[in-house]
N, C-alpha and C positions, 0 to 999 in steps of 0.2 A: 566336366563335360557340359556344354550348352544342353540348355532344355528348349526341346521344340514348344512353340507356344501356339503356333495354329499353322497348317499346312492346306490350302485347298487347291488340286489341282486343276481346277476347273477356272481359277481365277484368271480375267484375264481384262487389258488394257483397253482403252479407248481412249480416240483423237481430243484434247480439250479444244475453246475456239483457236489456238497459233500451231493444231494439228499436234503437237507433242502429246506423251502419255498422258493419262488421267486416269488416275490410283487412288487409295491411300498410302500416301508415302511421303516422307519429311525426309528422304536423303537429296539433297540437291543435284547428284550425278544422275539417277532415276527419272528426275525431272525435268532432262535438257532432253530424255530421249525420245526418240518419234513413238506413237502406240503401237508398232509392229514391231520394233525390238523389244521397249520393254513387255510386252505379252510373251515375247520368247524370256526373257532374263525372268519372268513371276510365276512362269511354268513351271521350271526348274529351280525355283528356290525356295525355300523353307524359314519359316519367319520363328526366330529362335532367340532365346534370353540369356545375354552375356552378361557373368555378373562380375563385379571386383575381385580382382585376382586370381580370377579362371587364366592358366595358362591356352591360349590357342595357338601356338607352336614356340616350339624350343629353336634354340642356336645351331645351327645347321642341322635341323630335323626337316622331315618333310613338309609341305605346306599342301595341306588338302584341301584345304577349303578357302575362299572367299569372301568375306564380309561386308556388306555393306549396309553399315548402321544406321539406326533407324532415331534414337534416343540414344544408346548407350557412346561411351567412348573407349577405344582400344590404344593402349601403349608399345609403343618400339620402344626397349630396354636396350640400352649397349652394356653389358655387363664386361670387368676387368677380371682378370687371375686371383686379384684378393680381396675379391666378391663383391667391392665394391661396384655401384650401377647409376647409370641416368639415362633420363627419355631421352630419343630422339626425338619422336615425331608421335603427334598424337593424332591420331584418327576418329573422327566423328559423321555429321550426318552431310558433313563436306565433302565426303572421297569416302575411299572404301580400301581392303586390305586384304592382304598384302602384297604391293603395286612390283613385286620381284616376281609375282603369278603372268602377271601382264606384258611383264619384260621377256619373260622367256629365261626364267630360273627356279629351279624348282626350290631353294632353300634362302634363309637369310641367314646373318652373321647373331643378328639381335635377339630377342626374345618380344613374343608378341602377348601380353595382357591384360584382361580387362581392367581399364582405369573407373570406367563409374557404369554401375549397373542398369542395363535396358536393354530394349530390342537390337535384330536386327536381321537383315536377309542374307541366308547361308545358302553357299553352293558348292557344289563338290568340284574339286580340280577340271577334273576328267571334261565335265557339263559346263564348267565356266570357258575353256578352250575350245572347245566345239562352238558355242554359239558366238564365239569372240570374231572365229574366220567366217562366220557370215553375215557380222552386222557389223558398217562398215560407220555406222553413226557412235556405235560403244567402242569402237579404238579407239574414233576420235576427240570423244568425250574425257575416256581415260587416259588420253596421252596429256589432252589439257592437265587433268588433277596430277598427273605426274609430274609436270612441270610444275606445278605449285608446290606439291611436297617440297619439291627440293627448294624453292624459294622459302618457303616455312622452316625448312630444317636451317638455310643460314641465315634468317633471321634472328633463331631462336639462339644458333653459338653467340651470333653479335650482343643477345639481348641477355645471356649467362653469363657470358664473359666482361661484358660494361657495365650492366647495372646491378643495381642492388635487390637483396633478396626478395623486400617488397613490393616492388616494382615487379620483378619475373612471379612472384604470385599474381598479383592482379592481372596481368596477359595471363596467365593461366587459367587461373577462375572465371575471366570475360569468354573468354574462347572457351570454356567449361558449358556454360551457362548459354548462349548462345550453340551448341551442340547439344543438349538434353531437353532446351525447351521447356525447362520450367524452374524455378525460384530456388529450389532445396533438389540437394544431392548428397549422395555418399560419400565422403572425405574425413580420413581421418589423418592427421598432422603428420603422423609417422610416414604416410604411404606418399603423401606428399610431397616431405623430404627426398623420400628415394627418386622420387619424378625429377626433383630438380638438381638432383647430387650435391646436397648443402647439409649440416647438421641437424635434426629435430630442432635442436636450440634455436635454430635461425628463423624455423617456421614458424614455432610458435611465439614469437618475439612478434615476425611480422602480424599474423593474423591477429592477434592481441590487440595491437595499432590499428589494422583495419578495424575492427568490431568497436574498439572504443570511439572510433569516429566515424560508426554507425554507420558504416556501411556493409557489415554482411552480420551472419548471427552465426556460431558456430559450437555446437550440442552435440556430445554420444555420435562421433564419428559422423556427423552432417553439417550439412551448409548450406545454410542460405542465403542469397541478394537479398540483400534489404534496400540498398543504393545505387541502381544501375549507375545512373548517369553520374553520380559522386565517384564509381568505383573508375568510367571510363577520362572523367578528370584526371583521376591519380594516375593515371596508365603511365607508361612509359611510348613512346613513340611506335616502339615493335607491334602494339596491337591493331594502330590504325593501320598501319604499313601492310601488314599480314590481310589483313581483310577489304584495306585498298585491291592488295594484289588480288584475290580473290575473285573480285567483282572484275576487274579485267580479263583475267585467262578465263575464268567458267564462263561471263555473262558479256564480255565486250565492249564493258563500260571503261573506255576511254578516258 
């Protein structure tokens, strides 16, 4: 179960100088809204602590709630018949979940869990649809982020299926690490495996090679950047791509 971590419903938005909201909030969909929506979306929502491996809905179970992260990151799981699993789509302080709420379904196929522990803002089904049909600037904001899921999700088969497992580590970890907002995270080699549907062996091979050439540090299931700009060298093309695309659909940058 998420733990509520501060709730005030008295909270409420103001215009910054370009008239959109002015909060504390690190989600970027939050940020594109006017302050009259987001004061409706801070009313109704509860600012609560996802940690690693908290399930927040099963495969074709209900989906009651909403999240949109603040620091933490949440995982789409496609799970098979012989248990074996890989992420689809990871969710950070880039978008918010689960965008099948928004479509007008009430279930996924997948499994939705917390990938690295932090905040974030929860709202119940029922209160997320209500305020959805009368603010006409949070369609349009979420229909943007819709659009980019899916460009991130084929990205990410192009970038499992050609390259190599170090290479889809380090777009994981950059896009990790830009999502949390700060240097060290929760990760431990197993869980990561499962994220990328590849062997332990494989992970810990790679991460070995990144650390020996000193770009991250990796202790008692955590992780640190030690080498941003060393680690966005090593990248594989999919990272700039995913975050090119990014700055187009959310920000219009051409």
């Amino acid at each position: 179960m998420s733990t509520i971590v501060a709730f005030d419903s008295g909270r409420s938005s103001r215009p910054g100088p370009d008239g959109r909201a002015f909060f504390a909030t690190r989600n970027k969909l939050l940020k594109l809204l006017p302050a009259n929506e987001a004061g409706l979306l801070i009313v109704i929502s509860e600012l609560v602590s996802v940690t690693s491996k908290e399930i927040l809905f099963k495969p074709d179970g209900s989906l009651d709630h909403v999240h949109f992260p603040e620091d933490c990151v949440i995982s789409f799981v496609t799970e098979l018949h012989d248990g074996h699993g890989v992420e689809a789509l990871t969710v950070g302080n880039d978008g918010f979940s689960p965008v099948a709420l928004f479509n007008g379904v009430g279930s996924m196929s997948c499994r939705g869990i917390g990938q690295i522990t932090g905040k974030a803002w929860r709202i119940r089904r029922s209160d997320f649809l209500s305020v959805l049909r009368s603010c006409p600037e949070l369609r349009r904001v979420l229909g943007l982020y819709n659009q980019l899921s899916f460009e991130t999700v084929a990205q990410s088969v192009a970038c499992n299926r050609l390259h190599e497992i170090e290479s889809r580590c380090v777009r994981w970890l950059l896009m990790s690490h830009d999502r949390v907002g700060r240097d060290s995270f929760n990760l431990t080699q197993e869980f990561l495996s499962q994220m990328l549907g590849v062997r332990r062996a494989g992970v810990t091979v790679a991460i070995g090679s990144l650390e020996r050439q000193g770009f991250l540090s990796h202790i008692r299931g955590n992780i640190t950047i030690v080498d941003r700009e060393g680690l966005e060298e090593r990248s594989c093309e999919c990272y700039a791509t995913i975050k090119r695309r990014e700055a187009v659909i959310l920000n219009g940058k051409h």
